[in-house]
Steps between C-alpha positions, in 0.01 A plus 500: 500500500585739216368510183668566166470599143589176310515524136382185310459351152157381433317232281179639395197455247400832337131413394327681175289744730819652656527339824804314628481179739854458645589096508861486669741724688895419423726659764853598397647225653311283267231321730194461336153542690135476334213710557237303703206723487488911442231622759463879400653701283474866552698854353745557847756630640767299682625464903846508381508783191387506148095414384363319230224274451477259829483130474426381818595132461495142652812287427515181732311597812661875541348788323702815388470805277623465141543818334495628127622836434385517162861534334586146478591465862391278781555492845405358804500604882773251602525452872841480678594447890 
């Protein structure tokens, strides 16, 4: 299994002492999938190219990294095969 920079638009809440608590990930394709739980987040570099700050996050029973780099962007490592 390969894994793949996915960019993604992102529903957030930007709270008055600077942090950010994404809510939902919206894929291009226009599915829809809400953030569970965020178990760490952490300044990172990713498997699959670029770095950010790292949200590693629950959505349903599968966890992934969700990725901010800071210039508007999201992405996620999406996995294919």
């Amino acid at each position: 299994m390969t894994r793949r920079k996915v960019y993604v638009a992102v529903s957030a809440e930007h709270e008055s002492d600077g942090s950010c608590r994404p809510r939902e990930i919206r894929l291009a394709n226009g599915s829809k999938y809400e953030i569970d739980k965020i178990l760490q987040v952490s300044r990172s570099a990713s498997m699959v190219g670029g770095r950010g700050i790292r949200y590693r996050i629950r959505i349903g029973r599968a966890e992934t990294n969700l990725y901010d780099e800071e210039n508007g962007r999201w992405f996620v490592e999406a996995k294919f095969g």
